[in-house]
C-alpha positions as CSV (number, residue, x, y, z in Angstrom):
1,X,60.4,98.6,99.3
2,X,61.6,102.1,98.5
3,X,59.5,104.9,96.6
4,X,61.9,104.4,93.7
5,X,61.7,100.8,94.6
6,X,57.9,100.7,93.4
7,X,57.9,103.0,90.5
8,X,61.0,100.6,89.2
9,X,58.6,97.3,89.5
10,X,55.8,99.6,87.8
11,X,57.4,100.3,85.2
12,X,58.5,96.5,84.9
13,X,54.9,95.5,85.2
14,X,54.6,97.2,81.8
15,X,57.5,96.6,80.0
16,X,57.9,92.8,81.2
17,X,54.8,92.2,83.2
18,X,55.4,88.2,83.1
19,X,58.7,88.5,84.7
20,X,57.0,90.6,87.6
21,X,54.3,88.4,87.5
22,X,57.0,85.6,88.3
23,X,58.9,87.8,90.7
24,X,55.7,88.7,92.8
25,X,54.8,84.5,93.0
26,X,58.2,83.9,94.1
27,X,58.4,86.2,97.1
28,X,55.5,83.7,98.6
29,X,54.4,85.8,101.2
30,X,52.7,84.5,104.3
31,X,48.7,85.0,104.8
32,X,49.2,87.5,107.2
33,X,51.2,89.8,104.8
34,X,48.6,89.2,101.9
35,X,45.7,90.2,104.2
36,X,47.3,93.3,105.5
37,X,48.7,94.3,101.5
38,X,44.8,93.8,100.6
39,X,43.6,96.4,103.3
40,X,46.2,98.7,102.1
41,X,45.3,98.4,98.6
42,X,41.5,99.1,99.6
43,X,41.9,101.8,101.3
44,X,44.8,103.4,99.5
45,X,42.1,103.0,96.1
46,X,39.1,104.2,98.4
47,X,40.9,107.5,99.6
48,X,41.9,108.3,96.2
49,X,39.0,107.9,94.6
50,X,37.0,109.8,97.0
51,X,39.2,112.4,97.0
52,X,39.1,112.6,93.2
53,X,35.9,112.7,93.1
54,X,35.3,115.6,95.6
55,X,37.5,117.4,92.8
56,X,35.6,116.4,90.1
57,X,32.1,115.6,91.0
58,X,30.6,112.3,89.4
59,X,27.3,111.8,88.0
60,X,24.0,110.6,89.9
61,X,25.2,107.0,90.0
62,X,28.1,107.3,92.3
63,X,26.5,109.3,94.7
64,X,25.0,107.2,96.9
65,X,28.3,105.1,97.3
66,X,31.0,108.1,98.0
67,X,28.4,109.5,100.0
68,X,30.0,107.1,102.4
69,X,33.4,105.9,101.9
70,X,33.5,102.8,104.3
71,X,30.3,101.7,102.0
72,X,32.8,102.4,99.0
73,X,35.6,100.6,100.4
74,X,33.5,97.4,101.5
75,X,31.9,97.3,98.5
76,X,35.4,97.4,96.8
77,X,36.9,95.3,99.0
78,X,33.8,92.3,97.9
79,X,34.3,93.3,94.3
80,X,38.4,92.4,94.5
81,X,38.1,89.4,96.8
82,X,34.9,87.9,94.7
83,X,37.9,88.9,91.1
84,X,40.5,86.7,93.4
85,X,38.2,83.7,93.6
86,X,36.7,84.0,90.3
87,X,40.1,83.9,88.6
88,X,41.0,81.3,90.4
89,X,38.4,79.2,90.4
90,X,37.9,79.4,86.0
91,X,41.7,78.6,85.6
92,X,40.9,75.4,86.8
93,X,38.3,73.4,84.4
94,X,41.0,75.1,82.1
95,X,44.1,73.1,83.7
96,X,45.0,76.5,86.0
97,X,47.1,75.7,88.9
98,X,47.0,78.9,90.8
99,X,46.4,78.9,94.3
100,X,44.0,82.1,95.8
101,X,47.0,83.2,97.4
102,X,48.4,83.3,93.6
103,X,46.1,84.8,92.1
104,X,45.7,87.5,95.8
105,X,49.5,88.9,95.1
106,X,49.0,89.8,91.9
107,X,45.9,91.3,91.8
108,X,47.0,93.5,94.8
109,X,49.7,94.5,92.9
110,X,47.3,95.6,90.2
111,X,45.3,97.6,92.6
112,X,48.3,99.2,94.1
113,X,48.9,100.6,90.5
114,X,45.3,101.5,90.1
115,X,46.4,104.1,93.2
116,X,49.6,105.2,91.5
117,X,47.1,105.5,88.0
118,X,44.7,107.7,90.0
119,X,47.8,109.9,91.7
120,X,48.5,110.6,88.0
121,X,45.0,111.3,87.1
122,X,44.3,113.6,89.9
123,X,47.7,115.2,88.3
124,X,46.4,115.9,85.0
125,X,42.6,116.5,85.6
126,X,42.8,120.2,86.7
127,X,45.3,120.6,83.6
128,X,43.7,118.6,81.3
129,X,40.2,116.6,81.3
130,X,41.3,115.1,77.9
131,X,44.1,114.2,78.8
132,X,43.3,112.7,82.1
133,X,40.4,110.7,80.2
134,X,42.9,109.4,77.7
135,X,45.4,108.3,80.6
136,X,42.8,106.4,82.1
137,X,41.6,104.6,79.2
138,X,45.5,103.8,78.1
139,X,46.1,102.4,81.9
140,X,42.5,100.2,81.4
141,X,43.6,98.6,77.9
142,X,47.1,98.2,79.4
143,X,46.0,96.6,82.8
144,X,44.0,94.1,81.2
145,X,46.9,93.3,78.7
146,X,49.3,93.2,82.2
147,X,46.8,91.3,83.8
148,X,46.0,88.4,81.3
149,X,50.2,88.2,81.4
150,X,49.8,87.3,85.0
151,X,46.8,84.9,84.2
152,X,48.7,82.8,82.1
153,X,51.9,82.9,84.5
154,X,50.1,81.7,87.9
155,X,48.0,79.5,85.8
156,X,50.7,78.0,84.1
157,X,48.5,77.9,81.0
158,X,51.4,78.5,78.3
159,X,48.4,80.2,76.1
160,X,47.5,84.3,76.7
161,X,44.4,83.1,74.2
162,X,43.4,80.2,77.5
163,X,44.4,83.4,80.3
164,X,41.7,86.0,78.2
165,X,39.0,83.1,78.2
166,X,39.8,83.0,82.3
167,X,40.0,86.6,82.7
168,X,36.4,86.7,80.7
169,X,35.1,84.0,82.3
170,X,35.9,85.1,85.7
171,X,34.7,88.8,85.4
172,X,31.4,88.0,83.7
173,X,30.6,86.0,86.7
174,X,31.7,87.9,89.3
175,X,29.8,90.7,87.5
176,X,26.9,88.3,88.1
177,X,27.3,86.9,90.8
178,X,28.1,90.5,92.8
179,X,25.2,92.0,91.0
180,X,23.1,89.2,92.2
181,X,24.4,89.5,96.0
182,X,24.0,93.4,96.1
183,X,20.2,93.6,94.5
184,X,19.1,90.8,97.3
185,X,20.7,93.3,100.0
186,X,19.2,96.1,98.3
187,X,22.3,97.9,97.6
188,X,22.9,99.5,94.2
189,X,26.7,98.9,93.0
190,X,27.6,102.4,91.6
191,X,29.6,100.7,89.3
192,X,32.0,99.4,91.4
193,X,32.7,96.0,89.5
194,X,33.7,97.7,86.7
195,X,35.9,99.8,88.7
196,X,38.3,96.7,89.8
């Protein structure tokens, strides 16, 4: 895929995310190619966000975690495998028929634009901090709208109100379930489930 190629299918993510969403099932990609899209995707989002952050220092709570950005990356790597298998899993006391391998394509997608989102923020911040705060939170309201869209398309649900309930479901207990995992190891999450 081209340059143009991707900023053609972002912009379709926005403007008709369910047809994207159907496009992306129907390439059916092997394991092998979702595995190595995921590591892209996590580093890609750990690099950009480390970087943005050495431009525009965080508060107290990241700072253990982008003190190291392979604990950053790992961490975000759990936090968007343990969103894969949540999703999956609540579609299906729901009648979801999504397969992880679904559900993996498009949320890889999602975090690729989370790295062309941050691109743009790193953009604007040194312009505008106002700005750049009201990109973000447009790009959060919109990627949960995209992403209940895709929901409801791998899912087969036929009900965006049945995709939300997954989508809430499904982060509420990987919220729980991550926060759990991380206090037994003794390692604090900087946030990084809410980053996904």
């Amino acid at each position: 895929m081209t340059f143009a190629g991707f900023l053609r299918l972002a912009f379709n993510t926005v403007s008709a995310p369910r047809d994207v969403a159907r496009l992306l099932l129907a390439m059916n990609l092997p394991s092998q190619a979702l595995w190595l899209a995921f590591a892209l995707v996590i580093v890609l989002n750990t690099l950009m966000f480390s970087a943005s952050m050495m431009l525009v220092p965080g508060d107290d709570l990241f700072g253990p975690v982008l003190g190291s950005p392979t604990v950053f990356g790992a961490m975000l790597a759990v936090s968007v495998g343990a969103l894969i298998v949540a999703v999956t899993l609540c579609g299906r006391p729901l009648g979801g028929r999504a397969t992880y391998s679904q559900i993996g394509i498009l949320v890889i997608w999602l975090q690729a634009l989370r790295v062309l989102m941050q691109v743009v923020v790193a953009l604007l911040g040194p312009i505008s901090l106002f700005l750049s705060g009201i990109v973000i939170s447009a790009a959060s309201v919109l990627g949960i709208w995209i992403f209940v869209n895709f929901i409801d398309v791998a899912h087969e649900m036929g009900s965006l109100l049945r995709a939300g309930l997954i989508l809430l479901l499904a982060v509420v207990g990987m919220m729980l379930g991550l926060s759990l995992i991380f206090s037994l190891l003794g390692v604090s999450t900087g946030g990084i489930p809410g980053y996904v």
